[in-house]
N, C-alpha and C positions, 0 to 999 in steps of 0.2 A: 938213627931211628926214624922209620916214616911216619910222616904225617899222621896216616892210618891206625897204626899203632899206638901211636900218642894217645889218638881222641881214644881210642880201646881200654888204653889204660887209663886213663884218666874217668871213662865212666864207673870201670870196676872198683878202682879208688873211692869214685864217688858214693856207689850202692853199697862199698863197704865200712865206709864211714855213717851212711843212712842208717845200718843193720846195726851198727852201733849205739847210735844216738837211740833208737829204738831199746835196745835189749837195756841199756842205762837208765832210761827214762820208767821202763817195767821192771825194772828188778826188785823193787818191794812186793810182787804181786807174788812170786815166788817161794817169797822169801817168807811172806806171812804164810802162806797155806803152809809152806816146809814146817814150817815153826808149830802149826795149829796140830798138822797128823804125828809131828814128833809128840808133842806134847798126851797127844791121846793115845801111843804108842806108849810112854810111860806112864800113864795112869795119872798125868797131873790135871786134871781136872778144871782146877783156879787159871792155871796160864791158857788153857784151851780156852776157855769160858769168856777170855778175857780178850781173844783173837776173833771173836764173832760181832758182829753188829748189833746194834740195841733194837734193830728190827729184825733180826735172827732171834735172839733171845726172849722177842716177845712175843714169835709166832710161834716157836719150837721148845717145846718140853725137853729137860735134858735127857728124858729115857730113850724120844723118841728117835730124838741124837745118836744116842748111844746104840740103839737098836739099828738104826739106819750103819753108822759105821762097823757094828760088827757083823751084821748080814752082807756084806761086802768086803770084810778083809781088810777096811780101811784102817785097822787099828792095831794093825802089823806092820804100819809102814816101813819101809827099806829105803827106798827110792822114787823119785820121781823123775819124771821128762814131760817137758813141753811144749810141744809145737806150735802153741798158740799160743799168743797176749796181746791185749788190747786194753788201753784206755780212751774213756771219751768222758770227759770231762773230771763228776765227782764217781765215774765210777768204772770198772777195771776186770776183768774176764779172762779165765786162763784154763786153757783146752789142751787135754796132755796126755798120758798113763802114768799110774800109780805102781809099784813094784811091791809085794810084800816081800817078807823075809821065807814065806813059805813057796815062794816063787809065783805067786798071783798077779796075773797083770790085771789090772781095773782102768777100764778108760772113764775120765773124770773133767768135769766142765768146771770151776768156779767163778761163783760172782764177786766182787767184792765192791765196797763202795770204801771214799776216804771218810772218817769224819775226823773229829777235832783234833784227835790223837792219834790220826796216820790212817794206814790201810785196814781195814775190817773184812771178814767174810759174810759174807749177805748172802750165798746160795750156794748148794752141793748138788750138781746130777750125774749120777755115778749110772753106767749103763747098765742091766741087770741081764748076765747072760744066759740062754737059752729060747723056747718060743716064747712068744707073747700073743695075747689073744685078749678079746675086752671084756671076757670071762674071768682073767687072769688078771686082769685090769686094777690096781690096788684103786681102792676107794677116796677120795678125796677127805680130809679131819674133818674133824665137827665145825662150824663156824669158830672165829676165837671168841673170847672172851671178852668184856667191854673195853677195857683196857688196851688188852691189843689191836681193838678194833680201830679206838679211837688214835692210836699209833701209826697203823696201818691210812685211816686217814687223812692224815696231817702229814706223813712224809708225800702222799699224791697231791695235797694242796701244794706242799712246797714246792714240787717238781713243776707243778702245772704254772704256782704264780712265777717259780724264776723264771721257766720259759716266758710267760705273757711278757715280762720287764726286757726280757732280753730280745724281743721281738722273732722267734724262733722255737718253735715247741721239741728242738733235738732233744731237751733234758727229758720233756714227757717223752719223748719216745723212746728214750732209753730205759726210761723207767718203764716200759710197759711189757710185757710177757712178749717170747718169742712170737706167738699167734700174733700179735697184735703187733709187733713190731714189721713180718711179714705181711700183713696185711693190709698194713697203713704203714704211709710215708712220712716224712716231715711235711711235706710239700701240702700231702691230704691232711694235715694237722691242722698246718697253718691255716688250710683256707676254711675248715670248720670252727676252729675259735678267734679269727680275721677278726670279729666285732671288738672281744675282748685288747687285741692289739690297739685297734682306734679308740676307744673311751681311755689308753692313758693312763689306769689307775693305776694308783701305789699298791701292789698288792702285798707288800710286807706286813700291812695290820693283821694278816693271818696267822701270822709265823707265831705268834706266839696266843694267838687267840684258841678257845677250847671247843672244839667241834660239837655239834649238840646231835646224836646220834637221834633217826624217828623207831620207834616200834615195828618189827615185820624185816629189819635186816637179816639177813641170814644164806643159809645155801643150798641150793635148788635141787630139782632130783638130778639134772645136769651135771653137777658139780660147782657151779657159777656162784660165787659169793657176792649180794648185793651188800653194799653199806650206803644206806640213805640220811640226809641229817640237813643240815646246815649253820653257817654260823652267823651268831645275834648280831650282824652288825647293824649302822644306824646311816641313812634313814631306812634302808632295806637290808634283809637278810641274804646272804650267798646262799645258794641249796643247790645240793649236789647231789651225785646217783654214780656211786664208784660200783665196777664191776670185775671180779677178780679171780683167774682161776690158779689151780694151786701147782706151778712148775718147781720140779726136784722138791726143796725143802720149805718154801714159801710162798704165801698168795702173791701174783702180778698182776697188774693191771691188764685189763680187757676190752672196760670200757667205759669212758666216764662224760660229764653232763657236768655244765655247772652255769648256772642262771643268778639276776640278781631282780 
């Protein structure tokens, strides 16, 4: 065998041991969405319920769920395929089509993040076929509730303080909404909250401190969800200005501000 050959096979070897370690490494992400549209295929309700995130659950009403999946067939599920998976860090994306049993194909993105108890689903965007025009345009929800709000943000503090700690804002940017992913880099992250990297602090005392929401939060004729507040700390207050618009089934980030 020549030489040539060797190195040939040896790369193909390689790229297919890569493509391995890859599909092994995603294979929960699959495996929960299978799990999530089987379940709402049979009507089980509690197990669906139970494959969503606790930031799914506190932005999305279950009708709104339920409307959303059966205006798209998703609740016929048969099959899936997908050509897409990724993860980056606590969290995981998987880009495919969905097959019903009535022969529907539905092309389908999901988000998912890990938490305590494995993989969860954090976002559904199903493509909705025919024209689209900003006439047609669905309207973005109401603001949430105080509750979700304050949900909403506390999981952006986290993302924001684990990046500061870890000197790298990749977690904010994965946390932020496509727009804003496209539009800002790591790189333009980093050199906007630069300061926060040199002061050092511990920002863990957030993690479980109680966000103190101002009066006038809400969402604009834009669609733009502001959430304004800060939190009590001592001897200065953190005060922040999140901005969020609402992709597939949930608010992302847009755009945020945080002073002390």
């Amino acid at each position: 065998m020549s030489k040539g050959i060797k190195i040939a096979l040896g790369i193909l070897l390689g790229i297919g041991a890569l493509v391995g370690v890859v599909l092994y490494a995603t294979a929960d992400l699959p495996r929960v969405t299978e799990d999530f549209l089987g379940a709402v295929r049979d009507g089980d309700r509690e197990r669906a319920n139970a494959l969503l995130s606790a930031g799914f659950r506190a932005n999305t009403a279950p009708e709104v769920l339920e409307r959303f999946l059966q205006q798209r067939g998703l609740d016929d599920f048969r099959e899936a395929s997908w050509g897409s998976r990724s993860i980056s860090g606590q969290r995981g994306e998987l880009s495919g089509t969905v097959t019903t049993h009535a022969g529907l194909v539905v092309p389908l993105t999901v988000h998912l993040v890990r938490e305590a108890d494995g993989w969860k689903i954090h976002g559904l965007n199903a493509d909705t076929p025919g024209l689209r025009s900003d006439a047609n345009a669905k309207s973005p929800p109401p603001a949430p509730d105080d509750q979700a709000a304050r949900a909403l943000v506390a999981e952006t503090t986290r993302a924001f303080a684990g990046s500061v700690m870890a000197g790298s804002m990749e977690q904010l940017h994965q946390h932020g909404s496509e727009r804003w992913r496209i539009q800002h880099s790591v790189e333009d992250l980093n050199r906007a909250f630069e300061s926060w990297f040199k002061a050092n602090a511990d920002m863990r005392v957030l993690y479980d401190m109680e966000p103190v929401l101002d009066a006038g939060s809400g969402v604009d004729e834009h669609g733009v969800l502001t959430l304004k507040g800060r939190y009590p700390t001592t001897p200065n207050p953190v005060v922040f200005k999140q901005q969020y618009v609402y992709e597939g089934l949930e608010w992302r980030l847009v755009g945020l501000s945080v002073e002390v």
